[in-house]
ChimeraX commands (.cxc) that place a marker at each C-alpha (Angstrom):
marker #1 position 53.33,-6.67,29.97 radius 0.5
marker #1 position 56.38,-5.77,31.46 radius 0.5
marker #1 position 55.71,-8.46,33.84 radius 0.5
marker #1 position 55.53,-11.27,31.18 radius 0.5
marker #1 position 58.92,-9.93,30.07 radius 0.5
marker #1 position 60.41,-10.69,33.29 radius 0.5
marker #1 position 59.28,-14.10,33.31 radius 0.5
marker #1 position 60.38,-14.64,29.62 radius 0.5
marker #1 position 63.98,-12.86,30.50 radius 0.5
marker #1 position 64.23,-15.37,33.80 radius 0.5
marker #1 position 62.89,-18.29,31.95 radius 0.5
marker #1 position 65.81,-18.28,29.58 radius 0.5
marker #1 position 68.53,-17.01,31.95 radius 0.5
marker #1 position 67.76,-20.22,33.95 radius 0.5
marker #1 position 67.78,-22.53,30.95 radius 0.5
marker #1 position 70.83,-20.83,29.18 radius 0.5
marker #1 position 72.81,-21.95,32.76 radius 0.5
marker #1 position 71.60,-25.29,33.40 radius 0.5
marker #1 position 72.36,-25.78,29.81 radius 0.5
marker #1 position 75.89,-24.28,30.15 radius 0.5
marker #1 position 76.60,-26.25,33.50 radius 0.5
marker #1 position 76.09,-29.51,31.71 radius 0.5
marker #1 position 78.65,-31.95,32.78 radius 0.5
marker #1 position 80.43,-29.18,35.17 radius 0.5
marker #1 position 79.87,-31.36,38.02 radius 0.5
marker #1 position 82.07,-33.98,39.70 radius 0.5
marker #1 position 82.28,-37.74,39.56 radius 0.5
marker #1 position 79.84,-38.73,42.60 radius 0.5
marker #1 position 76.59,-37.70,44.19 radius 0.5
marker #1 position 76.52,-33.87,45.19 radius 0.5
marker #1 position 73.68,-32.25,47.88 radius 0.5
marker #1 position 71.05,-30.44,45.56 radius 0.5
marker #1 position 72.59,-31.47,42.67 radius 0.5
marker #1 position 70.46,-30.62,39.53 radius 0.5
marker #1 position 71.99,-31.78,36.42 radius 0.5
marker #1 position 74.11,-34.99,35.05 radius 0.5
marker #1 position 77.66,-36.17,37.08 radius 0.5
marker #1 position 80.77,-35.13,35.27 radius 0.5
marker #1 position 81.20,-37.73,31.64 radius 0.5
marker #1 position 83.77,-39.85,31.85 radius 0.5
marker #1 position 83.58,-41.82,28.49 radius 0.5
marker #1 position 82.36,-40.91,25.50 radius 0.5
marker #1 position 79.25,-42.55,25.86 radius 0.5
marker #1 position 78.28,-40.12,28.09 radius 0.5
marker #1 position 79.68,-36.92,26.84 radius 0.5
marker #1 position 77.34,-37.68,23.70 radius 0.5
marker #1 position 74.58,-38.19,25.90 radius 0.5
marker #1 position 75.42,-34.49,27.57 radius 0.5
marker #1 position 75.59,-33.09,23.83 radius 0.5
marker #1 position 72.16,-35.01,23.27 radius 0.5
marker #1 position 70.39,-33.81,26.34 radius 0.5
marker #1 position 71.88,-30.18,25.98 radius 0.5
marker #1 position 70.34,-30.69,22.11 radius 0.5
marker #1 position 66.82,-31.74,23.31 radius 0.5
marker #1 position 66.82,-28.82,25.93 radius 0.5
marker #1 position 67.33,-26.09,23.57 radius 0.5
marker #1 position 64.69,-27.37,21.62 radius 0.5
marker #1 position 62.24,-27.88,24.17 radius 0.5
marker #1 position 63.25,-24.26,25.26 radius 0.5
marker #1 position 62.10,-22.95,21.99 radius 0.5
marker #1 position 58.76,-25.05,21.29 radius 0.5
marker #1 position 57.48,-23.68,24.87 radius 0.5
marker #1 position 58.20,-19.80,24.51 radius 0.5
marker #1 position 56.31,-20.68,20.96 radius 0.5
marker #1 position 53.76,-22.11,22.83 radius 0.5
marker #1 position 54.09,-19.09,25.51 radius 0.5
marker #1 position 54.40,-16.38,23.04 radius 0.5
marker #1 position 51.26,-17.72,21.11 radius 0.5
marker #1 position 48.72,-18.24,24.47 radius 0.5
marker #1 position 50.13,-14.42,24.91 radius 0.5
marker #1 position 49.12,-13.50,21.63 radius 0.5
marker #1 position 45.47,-15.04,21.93 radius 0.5
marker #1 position 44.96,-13.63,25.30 radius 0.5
marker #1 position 46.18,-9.84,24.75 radius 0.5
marker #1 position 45.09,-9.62,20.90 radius 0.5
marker #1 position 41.81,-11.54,20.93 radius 0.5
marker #1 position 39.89,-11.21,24.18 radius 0.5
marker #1 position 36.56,-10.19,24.11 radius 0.5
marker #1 position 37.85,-6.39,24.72 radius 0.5
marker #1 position 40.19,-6.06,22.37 radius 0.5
marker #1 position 38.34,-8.34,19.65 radius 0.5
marker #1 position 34.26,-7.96,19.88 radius 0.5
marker #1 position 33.46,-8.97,16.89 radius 0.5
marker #1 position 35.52,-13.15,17.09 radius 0.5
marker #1 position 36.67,-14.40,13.53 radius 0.5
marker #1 position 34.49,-16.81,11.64 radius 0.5
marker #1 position 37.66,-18.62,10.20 radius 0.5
marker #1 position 36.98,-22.28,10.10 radius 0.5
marker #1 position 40.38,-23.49,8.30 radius 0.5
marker #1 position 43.71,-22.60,6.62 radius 0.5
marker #1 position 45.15,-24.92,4.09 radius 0.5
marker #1 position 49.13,-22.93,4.39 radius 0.5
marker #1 position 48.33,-23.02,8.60 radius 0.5
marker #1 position 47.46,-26.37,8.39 radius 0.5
marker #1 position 50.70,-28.09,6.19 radius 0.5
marker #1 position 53.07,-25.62,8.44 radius 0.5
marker #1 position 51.82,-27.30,11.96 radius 0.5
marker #1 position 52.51,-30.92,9.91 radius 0.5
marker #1 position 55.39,-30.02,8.25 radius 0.5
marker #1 position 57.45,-28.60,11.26 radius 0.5
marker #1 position 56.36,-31.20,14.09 radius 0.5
marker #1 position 57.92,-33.74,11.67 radius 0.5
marker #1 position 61.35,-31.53,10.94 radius 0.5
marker #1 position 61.77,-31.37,14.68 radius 0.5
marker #1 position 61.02,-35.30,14.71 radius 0.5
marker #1 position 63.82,-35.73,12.40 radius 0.5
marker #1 position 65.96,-33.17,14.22 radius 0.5
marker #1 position 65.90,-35.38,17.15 radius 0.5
marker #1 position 65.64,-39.05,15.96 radius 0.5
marker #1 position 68.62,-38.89,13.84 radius 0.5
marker #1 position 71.80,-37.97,16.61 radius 0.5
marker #1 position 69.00,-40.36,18.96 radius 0.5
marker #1 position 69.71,-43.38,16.67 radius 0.5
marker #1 position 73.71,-42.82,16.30 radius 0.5
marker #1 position 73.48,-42.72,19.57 radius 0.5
marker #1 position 72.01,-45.71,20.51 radius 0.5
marker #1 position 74.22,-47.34,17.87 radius 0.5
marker #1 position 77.23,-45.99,19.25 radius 0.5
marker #1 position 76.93,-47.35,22.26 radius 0.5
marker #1 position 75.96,-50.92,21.67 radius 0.5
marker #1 position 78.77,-52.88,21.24 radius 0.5
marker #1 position 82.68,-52.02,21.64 radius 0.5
marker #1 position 84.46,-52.18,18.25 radius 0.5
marker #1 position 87.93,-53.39,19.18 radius 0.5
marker #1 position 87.87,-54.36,23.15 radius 0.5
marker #1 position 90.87,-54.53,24.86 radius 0.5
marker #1 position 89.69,-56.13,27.83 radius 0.5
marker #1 position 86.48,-57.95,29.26 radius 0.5
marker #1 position 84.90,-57.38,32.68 radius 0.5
marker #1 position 82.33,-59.50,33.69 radius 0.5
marker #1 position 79.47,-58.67,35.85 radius 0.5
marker #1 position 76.73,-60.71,38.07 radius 0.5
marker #1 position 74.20,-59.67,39.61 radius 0.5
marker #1 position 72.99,-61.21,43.05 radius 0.5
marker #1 position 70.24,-60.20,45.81 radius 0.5
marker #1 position 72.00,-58.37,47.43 radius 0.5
marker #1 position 76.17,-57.94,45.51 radius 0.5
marker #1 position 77.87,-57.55,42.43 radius 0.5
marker #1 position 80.55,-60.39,41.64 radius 0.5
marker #1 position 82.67,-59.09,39.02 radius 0.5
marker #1 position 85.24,-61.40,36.69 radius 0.5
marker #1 position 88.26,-60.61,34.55 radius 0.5
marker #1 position 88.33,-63.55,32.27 radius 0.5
marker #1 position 91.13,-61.33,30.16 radius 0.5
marker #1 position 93.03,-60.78,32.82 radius 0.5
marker #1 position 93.97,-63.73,34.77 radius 0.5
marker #1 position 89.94,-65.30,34.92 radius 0.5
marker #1 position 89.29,-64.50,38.31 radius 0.5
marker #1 position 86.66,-63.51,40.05 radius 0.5
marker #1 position 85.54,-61.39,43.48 radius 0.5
marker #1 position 82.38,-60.45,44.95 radius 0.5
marker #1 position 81.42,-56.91,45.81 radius 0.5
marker #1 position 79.08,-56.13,49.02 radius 0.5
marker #1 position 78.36,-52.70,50.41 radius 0.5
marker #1 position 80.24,-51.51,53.45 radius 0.5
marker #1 position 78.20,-50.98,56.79 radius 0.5
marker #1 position 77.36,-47.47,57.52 radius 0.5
marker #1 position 79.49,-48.12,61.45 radius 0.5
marker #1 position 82.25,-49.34,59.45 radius 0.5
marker #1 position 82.52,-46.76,56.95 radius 0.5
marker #1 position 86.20,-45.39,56.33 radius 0.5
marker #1 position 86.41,-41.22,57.23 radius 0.5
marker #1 position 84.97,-39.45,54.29 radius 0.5
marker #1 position 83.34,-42.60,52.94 radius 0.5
marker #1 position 80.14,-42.27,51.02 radius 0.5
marker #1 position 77.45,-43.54,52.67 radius 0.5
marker #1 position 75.59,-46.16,50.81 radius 0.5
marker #1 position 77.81,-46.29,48.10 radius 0.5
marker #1 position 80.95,-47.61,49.50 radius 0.5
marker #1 position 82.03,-51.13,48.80 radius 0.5
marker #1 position 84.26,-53.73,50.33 radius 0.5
marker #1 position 86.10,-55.05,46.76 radius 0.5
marker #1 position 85.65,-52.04,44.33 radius 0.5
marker #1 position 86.41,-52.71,40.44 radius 0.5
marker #1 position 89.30,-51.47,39.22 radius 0.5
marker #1 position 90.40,-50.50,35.42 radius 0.5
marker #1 position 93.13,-49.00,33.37 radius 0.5
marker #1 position 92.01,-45.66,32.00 radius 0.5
marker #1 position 91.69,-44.89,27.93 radius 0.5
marker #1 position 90.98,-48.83,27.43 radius 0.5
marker #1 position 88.13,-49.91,25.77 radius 0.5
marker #1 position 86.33,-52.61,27.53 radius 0.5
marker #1 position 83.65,-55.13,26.93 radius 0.5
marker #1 position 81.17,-55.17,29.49 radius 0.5
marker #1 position 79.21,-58.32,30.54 radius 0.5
marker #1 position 76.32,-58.19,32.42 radius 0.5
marker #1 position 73.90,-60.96,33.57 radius 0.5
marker #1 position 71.97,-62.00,36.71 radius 0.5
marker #1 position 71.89,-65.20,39.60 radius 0.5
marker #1 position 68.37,-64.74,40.63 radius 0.5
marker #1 position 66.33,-61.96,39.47 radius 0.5
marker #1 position 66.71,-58.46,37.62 radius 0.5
marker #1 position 69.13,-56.29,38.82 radius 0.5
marker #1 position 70.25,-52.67,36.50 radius 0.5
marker #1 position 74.12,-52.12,36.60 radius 0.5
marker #1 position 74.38,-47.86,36.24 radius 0.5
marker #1 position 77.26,-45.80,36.92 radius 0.5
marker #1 position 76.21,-42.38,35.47 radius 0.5
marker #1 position 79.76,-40.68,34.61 radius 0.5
marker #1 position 80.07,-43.91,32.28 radius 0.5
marker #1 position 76.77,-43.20,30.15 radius 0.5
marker #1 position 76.18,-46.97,31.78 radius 0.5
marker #1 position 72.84,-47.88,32.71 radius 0.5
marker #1 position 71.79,-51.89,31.53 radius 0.5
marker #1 position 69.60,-54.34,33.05 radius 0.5
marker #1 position 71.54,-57.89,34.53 radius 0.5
marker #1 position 68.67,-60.31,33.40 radius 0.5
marker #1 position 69.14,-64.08,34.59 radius 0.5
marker #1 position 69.63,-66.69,32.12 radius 0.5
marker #1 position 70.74,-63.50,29.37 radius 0.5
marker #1 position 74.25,-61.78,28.90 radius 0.5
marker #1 position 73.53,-58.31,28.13 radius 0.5
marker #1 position 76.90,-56.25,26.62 radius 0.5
marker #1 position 77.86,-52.61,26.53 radius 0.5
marker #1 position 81.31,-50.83,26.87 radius 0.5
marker #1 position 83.31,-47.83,28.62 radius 0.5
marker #1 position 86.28,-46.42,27.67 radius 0.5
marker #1 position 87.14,-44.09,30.98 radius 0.5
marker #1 position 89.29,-40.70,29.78 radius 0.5
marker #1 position 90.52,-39.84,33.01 radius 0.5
marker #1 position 91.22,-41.46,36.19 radius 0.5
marker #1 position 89.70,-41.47,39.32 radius 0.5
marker #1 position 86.89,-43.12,41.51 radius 0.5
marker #1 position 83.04,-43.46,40.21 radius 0.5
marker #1 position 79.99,-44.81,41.85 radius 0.5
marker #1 position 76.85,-45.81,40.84 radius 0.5
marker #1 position 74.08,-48.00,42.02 radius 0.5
marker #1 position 72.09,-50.93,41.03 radius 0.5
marker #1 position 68.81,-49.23,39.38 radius 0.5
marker #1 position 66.25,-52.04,38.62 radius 0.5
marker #1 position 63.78,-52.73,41.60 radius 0.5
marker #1 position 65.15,-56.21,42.98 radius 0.5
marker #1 position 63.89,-57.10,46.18 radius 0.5
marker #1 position 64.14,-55.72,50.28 radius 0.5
marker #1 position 67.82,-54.77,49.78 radius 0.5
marker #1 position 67.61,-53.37,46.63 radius 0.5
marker #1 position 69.00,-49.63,47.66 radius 0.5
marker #1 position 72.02,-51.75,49.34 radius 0.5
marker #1 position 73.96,-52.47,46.20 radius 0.5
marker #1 position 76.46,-49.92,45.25 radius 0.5
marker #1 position 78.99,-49.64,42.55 radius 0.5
marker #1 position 82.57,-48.01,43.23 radius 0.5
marker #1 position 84.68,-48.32,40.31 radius 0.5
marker #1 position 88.35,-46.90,40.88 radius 0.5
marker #1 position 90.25,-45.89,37.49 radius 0.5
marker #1 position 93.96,-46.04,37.14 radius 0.5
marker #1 position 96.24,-45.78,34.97 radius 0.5
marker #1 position 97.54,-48.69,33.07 radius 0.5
marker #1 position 100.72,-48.97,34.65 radius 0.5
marker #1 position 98.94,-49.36,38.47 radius 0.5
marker #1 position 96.14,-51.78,36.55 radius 0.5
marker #1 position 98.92,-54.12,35.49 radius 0.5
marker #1 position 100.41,-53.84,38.99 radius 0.5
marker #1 position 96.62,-54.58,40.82 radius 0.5
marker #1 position 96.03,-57.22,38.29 radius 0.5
marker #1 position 99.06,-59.29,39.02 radius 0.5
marker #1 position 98.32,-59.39,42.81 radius 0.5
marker #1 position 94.72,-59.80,42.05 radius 0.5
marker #1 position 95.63,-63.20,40.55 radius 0.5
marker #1 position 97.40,-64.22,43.55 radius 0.5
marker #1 position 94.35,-62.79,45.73 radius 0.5
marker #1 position 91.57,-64.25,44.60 radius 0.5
marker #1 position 92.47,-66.80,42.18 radius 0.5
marker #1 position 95.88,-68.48,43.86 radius 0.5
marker #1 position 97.54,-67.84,40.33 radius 0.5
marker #1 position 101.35,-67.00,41.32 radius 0.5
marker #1 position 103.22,-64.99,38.34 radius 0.5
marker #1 position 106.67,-66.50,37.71 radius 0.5
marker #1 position 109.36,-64.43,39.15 radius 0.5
marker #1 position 110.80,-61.73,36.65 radius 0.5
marker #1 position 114.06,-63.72,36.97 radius 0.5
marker #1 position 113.13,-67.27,36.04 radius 0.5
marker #1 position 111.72,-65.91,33.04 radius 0.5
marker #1 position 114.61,-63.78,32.15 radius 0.5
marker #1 position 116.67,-66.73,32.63 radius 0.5
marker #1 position 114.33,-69.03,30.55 radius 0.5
marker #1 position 114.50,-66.25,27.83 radius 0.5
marker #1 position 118.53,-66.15,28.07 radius 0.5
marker #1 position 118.88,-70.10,27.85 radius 0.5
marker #1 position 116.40,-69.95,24.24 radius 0.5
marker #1 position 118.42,-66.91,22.87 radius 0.5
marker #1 position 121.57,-69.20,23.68 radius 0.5
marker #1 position 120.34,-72.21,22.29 radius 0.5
marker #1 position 118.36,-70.43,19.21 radius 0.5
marker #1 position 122.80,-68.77,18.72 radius 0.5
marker #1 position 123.91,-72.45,18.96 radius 0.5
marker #1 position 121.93,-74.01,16.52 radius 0.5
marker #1 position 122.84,-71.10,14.05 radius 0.5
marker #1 position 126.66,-71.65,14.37 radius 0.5
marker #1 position 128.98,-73.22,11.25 radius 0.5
marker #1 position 129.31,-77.32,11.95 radius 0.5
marker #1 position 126.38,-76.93,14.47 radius 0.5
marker #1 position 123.90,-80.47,14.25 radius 0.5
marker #1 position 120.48,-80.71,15.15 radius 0.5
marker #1 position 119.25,-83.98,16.77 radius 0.5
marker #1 position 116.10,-85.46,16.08 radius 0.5
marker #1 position 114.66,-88.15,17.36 radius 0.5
marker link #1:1,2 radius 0.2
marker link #1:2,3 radius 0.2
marker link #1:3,4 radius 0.2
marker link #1:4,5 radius 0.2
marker link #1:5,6 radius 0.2
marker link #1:6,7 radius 0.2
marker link #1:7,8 radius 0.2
marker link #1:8,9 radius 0.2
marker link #1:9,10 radius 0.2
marker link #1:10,11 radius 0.2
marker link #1:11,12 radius 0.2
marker link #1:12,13 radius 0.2
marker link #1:13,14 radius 0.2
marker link #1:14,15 radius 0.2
marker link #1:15,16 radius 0.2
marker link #1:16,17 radius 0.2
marker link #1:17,18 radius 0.2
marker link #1:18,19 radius 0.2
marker link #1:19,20 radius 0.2
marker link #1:20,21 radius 0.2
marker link #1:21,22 radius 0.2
marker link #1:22,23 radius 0.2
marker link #1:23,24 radius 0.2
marker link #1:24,25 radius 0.2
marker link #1:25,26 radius 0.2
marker link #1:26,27 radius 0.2
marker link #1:27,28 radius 0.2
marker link #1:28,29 radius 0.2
marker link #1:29,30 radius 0.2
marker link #1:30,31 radius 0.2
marker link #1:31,32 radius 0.2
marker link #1:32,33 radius 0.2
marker link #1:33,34 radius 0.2
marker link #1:34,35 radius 0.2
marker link #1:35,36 radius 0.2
marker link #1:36,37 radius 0.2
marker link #1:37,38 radius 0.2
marker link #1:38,39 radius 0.2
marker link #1:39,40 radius 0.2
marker link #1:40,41 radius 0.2
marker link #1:41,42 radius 0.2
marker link #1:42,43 radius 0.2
marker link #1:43,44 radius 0.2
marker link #1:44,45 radius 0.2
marker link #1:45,46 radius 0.2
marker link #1:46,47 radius 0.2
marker link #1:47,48 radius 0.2
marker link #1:48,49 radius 0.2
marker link #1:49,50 radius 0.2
marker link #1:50,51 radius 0.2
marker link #1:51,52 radius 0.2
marker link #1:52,53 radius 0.2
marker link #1:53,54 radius 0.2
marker link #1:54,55 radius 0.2
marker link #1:55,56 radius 0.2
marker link #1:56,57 radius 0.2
marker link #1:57,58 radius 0.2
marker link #1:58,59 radius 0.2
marker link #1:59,60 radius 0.2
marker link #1:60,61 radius 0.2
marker link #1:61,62 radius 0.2
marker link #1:62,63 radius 0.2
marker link #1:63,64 radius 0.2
marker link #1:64,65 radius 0.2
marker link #1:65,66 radius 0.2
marker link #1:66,67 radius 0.2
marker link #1:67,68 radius 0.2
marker link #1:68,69 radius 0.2
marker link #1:69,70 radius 0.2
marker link #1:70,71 radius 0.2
marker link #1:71,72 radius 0.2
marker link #1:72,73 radius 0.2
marker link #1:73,74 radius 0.2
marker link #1:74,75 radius 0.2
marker link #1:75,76 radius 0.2
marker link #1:76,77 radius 0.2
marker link #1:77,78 radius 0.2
marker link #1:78,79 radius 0.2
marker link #1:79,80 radius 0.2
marker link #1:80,81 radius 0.2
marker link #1:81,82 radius 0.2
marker link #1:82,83 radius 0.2
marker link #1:83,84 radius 0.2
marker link #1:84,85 radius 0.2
marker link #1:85,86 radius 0.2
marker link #1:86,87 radius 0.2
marker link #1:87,88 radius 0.2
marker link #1:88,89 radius 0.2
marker link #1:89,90 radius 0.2
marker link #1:90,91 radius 0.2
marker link #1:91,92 radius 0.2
marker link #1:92,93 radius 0.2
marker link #1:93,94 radius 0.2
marker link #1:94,95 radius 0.2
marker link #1:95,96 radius 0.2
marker link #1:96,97 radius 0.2
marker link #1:97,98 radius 0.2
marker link #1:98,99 radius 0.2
marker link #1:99,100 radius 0.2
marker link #1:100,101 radius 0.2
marker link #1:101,102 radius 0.2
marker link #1:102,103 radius 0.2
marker link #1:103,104 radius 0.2
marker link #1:104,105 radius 0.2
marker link #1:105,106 radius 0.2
marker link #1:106,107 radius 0.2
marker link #1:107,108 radius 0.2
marker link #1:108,109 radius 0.2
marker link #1:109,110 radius 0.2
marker link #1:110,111 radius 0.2
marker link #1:111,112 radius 0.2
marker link #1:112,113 radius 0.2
marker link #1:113,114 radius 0.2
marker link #1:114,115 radius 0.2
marker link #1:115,116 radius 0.2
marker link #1:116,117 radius 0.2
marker link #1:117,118 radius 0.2
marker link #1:118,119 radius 0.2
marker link #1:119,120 radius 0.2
marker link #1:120,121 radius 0.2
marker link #1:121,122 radius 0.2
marker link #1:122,123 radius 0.2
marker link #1:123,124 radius 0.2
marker link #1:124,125 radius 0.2
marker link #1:125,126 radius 0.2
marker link #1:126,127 radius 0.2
marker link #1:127,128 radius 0.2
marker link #1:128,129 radius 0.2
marker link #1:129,130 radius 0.2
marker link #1:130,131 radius 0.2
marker link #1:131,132 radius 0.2
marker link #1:132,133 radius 0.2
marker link #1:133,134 radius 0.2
marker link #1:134,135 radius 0.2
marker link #1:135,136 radius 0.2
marker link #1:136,137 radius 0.2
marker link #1:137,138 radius 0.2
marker link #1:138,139 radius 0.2
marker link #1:139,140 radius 0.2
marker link #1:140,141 radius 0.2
marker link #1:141,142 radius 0.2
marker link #1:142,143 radius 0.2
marker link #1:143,144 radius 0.2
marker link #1:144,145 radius 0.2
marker link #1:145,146 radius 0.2
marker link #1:146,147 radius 0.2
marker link #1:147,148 radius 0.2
marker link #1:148,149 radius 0.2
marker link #1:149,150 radius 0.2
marker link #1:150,151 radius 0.2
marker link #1:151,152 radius 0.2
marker link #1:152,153 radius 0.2
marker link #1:153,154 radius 0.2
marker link #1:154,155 radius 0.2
marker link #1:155,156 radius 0.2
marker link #1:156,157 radius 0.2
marker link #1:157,158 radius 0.2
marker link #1:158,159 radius 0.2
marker link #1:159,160 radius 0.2
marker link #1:160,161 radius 0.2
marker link #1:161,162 radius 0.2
marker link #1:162,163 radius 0.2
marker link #1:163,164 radius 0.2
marker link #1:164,165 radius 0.2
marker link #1:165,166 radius 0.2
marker link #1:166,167 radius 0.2
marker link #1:167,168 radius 0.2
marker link #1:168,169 radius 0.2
marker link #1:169,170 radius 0.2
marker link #1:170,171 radius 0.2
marker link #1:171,172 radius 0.2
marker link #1:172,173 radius 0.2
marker link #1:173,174 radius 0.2
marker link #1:174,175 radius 0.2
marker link #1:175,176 radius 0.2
marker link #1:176,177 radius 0.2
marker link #1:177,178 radius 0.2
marker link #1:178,179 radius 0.2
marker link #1:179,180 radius 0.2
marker link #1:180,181 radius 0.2
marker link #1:181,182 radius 0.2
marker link #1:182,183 radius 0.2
marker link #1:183,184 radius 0.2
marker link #1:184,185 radius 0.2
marker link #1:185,186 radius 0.2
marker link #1:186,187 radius 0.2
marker link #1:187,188 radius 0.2
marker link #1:188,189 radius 0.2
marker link #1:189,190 radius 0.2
marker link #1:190,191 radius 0.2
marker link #1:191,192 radius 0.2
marker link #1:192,193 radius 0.2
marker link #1:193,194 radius 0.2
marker link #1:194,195 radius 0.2
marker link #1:195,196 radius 0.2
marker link #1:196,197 radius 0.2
marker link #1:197,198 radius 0.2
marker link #1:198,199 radius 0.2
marker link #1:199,200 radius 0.2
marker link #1:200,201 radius 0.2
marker link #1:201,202 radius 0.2
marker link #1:202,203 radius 0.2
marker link #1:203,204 radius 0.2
marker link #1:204,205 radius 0.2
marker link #1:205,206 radius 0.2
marker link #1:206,207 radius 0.2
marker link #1:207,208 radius 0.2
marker link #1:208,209 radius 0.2
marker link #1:209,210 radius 0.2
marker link #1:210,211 radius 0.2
marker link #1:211,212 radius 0.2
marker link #1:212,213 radius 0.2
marker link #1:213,214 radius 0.2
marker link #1:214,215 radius 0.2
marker link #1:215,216 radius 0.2
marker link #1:216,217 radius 0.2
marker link #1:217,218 radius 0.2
marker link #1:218,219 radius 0.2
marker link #1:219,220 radius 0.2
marker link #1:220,221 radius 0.2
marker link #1:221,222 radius 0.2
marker link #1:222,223 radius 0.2
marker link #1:223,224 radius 0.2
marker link #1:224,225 radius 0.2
marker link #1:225,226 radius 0.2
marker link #1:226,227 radius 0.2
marker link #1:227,228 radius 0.2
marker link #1:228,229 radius 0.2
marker link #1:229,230 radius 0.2
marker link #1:230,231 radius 0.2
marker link #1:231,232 radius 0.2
marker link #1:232,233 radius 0.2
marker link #1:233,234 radius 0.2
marker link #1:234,235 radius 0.2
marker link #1:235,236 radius 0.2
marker link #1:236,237 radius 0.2
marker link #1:237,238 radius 0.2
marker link #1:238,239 radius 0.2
marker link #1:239,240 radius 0.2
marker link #1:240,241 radius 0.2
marker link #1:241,242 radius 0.2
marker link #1:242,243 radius 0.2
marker link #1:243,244 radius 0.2
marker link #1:244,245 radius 0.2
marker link #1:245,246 radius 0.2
marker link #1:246,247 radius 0.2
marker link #1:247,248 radius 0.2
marker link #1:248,249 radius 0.2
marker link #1:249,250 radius 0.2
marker link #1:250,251 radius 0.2
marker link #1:251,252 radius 0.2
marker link #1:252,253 radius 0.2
marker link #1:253,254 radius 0.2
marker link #1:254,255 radius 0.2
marker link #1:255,256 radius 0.2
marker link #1:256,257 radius 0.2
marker link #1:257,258 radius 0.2
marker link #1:258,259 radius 0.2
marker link #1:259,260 radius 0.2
marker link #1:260,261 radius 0.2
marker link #1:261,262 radius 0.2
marker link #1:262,263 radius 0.2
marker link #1:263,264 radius 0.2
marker link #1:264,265 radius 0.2
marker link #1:265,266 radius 0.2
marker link #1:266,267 radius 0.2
marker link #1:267,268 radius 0.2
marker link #1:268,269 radius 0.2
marker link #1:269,270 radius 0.2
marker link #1:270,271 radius 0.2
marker link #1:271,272 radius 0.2
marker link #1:272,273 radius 0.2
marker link #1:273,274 radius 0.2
marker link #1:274,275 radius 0.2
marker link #1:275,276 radius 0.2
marker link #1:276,277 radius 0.2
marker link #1:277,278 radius 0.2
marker link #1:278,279 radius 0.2
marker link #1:279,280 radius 0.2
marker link #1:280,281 radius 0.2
marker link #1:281,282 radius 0.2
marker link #1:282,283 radius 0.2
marker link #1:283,284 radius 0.2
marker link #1:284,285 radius 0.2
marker link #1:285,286 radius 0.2
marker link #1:286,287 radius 0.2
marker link #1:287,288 radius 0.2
marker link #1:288,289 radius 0.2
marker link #1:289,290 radius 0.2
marker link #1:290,291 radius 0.2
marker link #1:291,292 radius 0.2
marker link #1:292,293 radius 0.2
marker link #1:293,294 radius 0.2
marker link #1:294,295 radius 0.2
marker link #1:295,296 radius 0.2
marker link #1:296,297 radius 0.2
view
């Protein structure tokens, strides 16, 4: 007995931490890691509050479960019980074990469903990112941000920068401005691929000839990977995801020489436009002036 209470006390010590540690975790890949990478978006701190949901639950229906095999096996073996019960049904027994299975149902299809809801569509995007999937890179487009375009390949493991991350470090990495809420794009050039960067809550399939859409809004800066997760050919485990969040001051900055980078689109110099602004504010003054004539043509 006293040995069933020891497993019972472990068995909840262990679930009461892994339940606790939730989310504790940090952005990338750790050795014997057990539990989710830290949430980034909201997306995926509702999935943490989801799982951590479903856990306690499926905590409690298995000491039930435990506590009752106890119960048959201590109370009713052929020891302790000679004489077995006769009882062939129970009307009360029998609504209880249909009543409650559908109460824990409810329990967990109803947060499920918001959920999935919730993370659909983007209400009111700021931004659009555009991704494509190819055997064996990402190409990613800003069509919101100057429409251009850059493809994504994974770096060789002999050319990997010091304290690179092997397999998961890329040659272009996608960059974004943090608390912006951005419509995600996602198709495919060839077959299925599976865009997923966990801290983002972000896991959809890139199907050819379909645009899938989801959305992220990142809370906090700083540098996320992820991997493609759909079975798509020799290479498949060769197609990382390194996304690098800044804040929107630095995004503005990236995004302007991005232009010039990989789409050949110069901004105008800060001083022709003031200028061009200064000549239509003197102009606009002109026109307003007492005797002052408009000509038309």
């Amino acid at each position: 007995m006293n040995r069933c209470r020891w497993m019972l006390t472990s068995l909840l010590f262990i679930s009461a931490w892994l339940a606790a540690s939730a989310g504790a975790l940090a952005a990338g890949p750790k050795p014997w890691q057990m539990n989710f990478q830290e949430a980034a978006t909201p997306v995926m701190e509702d999935i943490i509050s989801f799982h951590n949901l479903l856990l306690v639950i499926e905590i409690l229906i298995v000491l039930f479960v435990l506590g009752l095999m106890l119960v048959i096996i201590i109370k009713f073996n052929s020891k302790a019980n000679p004489v077995p019960s006769k009882t062939t049904h129970n009307t009360l027994l029998e609504v209880v074990w249909t009543v409650v299975p559908i109460a824990i149902l409810m329990v967990i299809a109803v947060p499920s469903m918001k959920l999935l809801f919730f993370m659909d569509k983007a209400k009111n995007p700021e931004m659009t990112l555009k991704i494509t999937g190819h055997q064996w890179f990402w190409t990613y487009q800003y069509p919101d941000n100057g429409d251009f375009e850059f493809d994504s390949n994974i770096v060789d493991e002999e050319d990997l920068p010091k304290g690179g991350k092997r397999l998961l470090e890329v040659d272009e990495r996608v960059v974004l401005p943090v608390n912006t809420e951005i419509r995600l794009l996602m198709t495919s050039d060839d077959v299925i691929h599976n865009w997923a960067v966990p801290s983002f809550g972000v896991k959809m399939d890139t199907v050819p000839g379909r645009t899938n859409e989801s959305w992220i809004k990142v809370t906090k800066t700083g540098t996320f990977y992820g991997q493609c997760s759909e079975l798509c050919g020799v290479n498949h485990g060769f197609m990382p995801i390194r996304v690098d969040v800044v804040t929107k001051a630095e995004f503005a900055k990236w995004a302007a020489a991005a232009k010039v980078k990989y789409a050949g689109i110069q901004t105008p110099p800060k001083t022709a436009a003031s200028a061009t602004a200064k000549a239509i504010k003197v102009a606009q003054a002109a026109a307003r002036m007492p005797g002052a004539h408009v000509l038309k043509r």
